[in-house]
C-alpha positions as CSV (number, residue, x, y, z in Angstrom):
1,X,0.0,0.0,0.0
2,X,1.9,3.2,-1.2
3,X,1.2,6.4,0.5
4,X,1.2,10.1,-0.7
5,X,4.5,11.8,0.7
6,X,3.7,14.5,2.9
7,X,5.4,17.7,2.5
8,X,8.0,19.5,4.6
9,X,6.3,20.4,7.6
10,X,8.5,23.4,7.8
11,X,8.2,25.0,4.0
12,X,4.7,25.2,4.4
13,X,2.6,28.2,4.9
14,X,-0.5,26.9,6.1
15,X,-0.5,25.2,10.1
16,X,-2.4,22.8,11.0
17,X,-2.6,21.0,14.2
18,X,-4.5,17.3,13.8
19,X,-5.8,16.2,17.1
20,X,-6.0,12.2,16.8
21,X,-6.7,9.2,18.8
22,X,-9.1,6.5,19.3
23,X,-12.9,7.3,20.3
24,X,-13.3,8.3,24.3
25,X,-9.6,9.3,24.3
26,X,-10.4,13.1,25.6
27,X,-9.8,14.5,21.5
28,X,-12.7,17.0,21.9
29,X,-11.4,18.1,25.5
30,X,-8.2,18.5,24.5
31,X,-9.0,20.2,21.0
32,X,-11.2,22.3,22.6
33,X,-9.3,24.7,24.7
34,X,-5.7,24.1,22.3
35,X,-7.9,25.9,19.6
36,X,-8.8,28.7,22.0
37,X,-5.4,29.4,23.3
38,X,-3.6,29.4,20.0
39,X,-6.4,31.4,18.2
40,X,-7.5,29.0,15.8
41,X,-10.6,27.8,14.3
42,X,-11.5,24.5,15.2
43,X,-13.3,22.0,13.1
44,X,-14.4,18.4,14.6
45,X,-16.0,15.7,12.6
46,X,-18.7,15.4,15.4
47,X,-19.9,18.9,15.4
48,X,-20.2,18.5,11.7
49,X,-21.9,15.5,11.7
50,X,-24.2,16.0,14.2
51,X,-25.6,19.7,12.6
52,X,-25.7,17.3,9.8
53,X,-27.6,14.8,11.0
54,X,-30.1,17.6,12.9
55,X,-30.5,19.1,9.1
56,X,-31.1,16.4,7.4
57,X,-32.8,14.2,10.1
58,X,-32.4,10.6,9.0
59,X,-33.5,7.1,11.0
60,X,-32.4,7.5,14.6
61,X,-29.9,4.9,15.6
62,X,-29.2,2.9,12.5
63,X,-25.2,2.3,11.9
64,X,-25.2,2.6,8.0
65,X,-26.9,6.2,8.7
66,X,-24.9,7.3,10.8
67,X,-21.6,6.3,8.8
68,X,-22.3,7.7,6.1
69,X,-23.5,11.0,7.8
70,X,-19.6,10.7,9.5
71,X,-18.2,10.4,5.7
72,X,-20.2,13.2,4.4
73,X,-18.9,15.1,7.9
74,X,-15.3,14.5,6.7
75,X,-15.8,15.6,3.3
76,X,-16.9,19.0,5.2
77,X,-13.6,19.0,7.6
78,X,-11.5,18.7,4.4
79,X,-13.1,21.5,2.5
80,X,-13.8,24.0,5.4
81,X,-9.7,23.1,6.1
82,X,-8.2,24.7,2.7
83,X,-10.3,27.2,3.7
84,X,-8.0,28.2,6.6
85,X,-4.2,29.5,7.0
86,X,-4.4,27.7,10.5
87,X,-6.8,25.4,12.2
88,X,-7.0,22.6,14.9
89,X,-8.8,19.5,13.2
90,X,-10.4,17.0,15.6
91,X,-11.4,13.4,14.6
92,X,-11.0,9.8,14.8
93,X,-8.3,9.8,12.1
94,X,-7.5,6.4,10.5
95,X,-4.3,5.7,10.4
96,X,-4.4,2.9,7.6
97,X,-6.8,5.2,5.6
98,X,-5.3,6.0,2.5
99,X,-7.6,8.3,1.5
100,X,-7.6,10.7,4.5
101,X,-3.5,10.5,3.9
102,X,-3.7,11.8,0.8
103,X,-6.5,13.9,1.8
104,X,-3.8,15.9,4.1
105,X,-1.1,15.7,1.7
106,X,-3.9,17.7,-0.5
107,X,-3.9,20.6,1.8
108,X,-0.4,21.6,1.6
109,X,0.2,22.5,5.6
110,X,2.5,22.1,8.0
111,X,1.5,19.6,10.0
112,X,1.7,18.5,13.3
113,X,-0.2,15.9,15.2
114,X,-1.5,15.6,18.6
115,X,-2.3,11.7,19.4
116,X,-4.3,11.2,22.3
117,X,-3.6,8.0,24.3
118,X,-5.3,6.6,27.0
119,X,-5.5,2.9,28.2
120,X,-8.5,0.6,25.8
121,X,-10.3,0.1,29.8
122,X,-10.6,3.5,30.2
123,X,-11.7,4.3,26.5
124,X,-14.4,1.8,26.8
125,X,-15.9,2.8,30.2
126,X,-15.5,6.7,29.0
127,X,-17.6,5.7,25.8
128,X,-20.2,3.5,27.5
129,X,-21.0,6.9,29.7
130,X,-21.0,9.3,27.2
131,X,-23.2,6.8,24.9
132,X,-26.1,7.3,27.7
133,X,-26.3,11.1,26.8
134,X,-24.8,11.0,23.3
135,X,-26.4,12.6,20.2
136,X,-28.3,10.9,17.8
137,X,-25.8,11.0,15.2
138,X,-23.7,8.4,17.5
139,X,-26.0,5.3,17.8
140,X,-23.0,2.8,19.0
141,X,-23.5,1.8,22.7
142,X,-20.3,0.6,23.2
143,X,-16.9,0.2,22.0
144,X,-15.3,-2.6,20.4
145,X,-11.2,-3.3,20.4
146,X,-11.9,-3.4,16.6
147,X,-13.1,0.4,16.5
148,X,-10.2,1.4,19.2
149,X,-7.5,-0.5,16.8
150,X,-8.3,1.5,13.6
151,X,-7.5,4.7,15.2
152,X,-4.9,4.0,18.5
153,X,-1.8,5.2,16.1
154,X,-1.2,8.5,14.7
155,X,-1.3,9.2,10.9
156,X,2.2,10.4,10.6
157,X,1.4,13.2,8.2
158,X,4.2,15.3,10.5
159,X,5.6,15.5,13.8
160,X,3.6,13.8,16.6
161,X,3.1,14.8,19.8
162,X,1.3,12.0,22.0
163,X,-0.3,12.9,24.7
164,X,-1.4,11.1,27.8
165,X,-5.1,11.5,28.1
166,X,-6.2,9.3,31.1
167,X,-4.8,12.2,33.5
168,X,-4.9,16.2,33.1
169,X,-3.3,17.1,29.8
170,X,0.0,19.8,30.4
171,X,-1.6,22.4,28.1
172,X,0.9,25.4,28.7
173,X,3.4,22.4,28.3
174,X,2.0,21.1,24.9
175,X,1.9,24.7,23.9
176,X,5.0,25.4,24.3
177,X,5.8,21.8,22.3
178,X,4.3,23.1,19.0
179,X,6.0,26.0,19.5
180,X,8.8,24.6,19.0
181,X,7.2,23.3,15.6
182,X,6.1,26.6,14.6
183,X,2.8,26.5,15.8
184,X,1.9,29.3,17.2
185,X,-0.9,32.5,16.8
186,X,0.0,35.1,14.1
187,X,1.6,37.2,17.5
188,X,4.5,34.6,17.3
189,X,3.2,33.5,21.0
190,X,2.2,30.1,22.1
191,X,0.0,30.7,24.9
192,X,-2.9,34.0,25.2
């Protein structure tokens, strides 16, 4: 299975930092206030696909729905992307997909990835809890080693960052990481 090269992280105008890990691993509450303290838009899968899904309706928890409301959610992430000079994107990024490699080769960024880890017993029970309260647009109940497998390694599209996620995340510490790869707000600063 070839792979599209990715570019130099470091000849590239347009940042982007990819949040990545396996469902339940924190992405969203890590993504969350990263985006905020760097200045950058922040565009998760799951916010898309859930306006998407309250748009467009569709049969309440069926799988195949679902799905393909999360592909059409990527295809939004990707667009809305070359759209920005720098942006935080949040997802369960495949690792093994050769489609959303080449689909970040496509945007011609630096990139740097942020892999959250966090032990497959604590993913599960995190999942099972947020299933009892979880939108519509997430029908699964529980979470499978399967589902954890296809997204427990980062892409590799740049440098990555992993990041402990079972305890309190280092933020000013993680900032000052992608600092050091040139991620930073238009100020030249790290941290606001």
């Amino acid at each position: 299975m070839a792979t599209a090269p990715m570019r130099s992280y470091e000849a590239q105008e347009r940042r982007i930092v990819l949040v990545s890990g396996p469902p339940g691993a924190g992405k969203t509450t890590l993504a969350v206030p990263l985006a905020a303290r760097l200045g950058w838009p922040l565009i998760g899968k799951d916010d898309i696909k859930e306006a998407l899904v309250d748009a467009l309706g569709g049969p309440t928890g069926e799988l195949a729905w679902s799905r393909r409301a999360g592909g059409a959610a990527m295809e939004v992430l990707w667009r809305l992307a070359r759209r920005c000079p720098e942006v935080v994107l949040e997802a369960n990024f495949r690792y093994q997909s050769e489609v959303e490699r080449t689909r970040l080769h496509q945007l011609h960024a630096a990139i740097v990835e942020v892999h959250c880890v966090c032990p497959a017993d604590e993913l599960m029970r995190r999942f099972t809890e947020r299933a009892r309260t979880a939108h519509a647009a997430h029908p699964l109940h529980t979470l499978s080693p399967g589902l954890i497998a296809e997204c427990d390694r980062p892409v590799g599209a740049g440098p990555v960052l992993e990041v402990d996620t079972s305890r309190p995340v280092d933020l000013p510490g993680l900032l000052a990481r992608l600092a050091a790869l040139g991620m930073r707000d238009r100020q030249g600063c790290a941290q606001r």
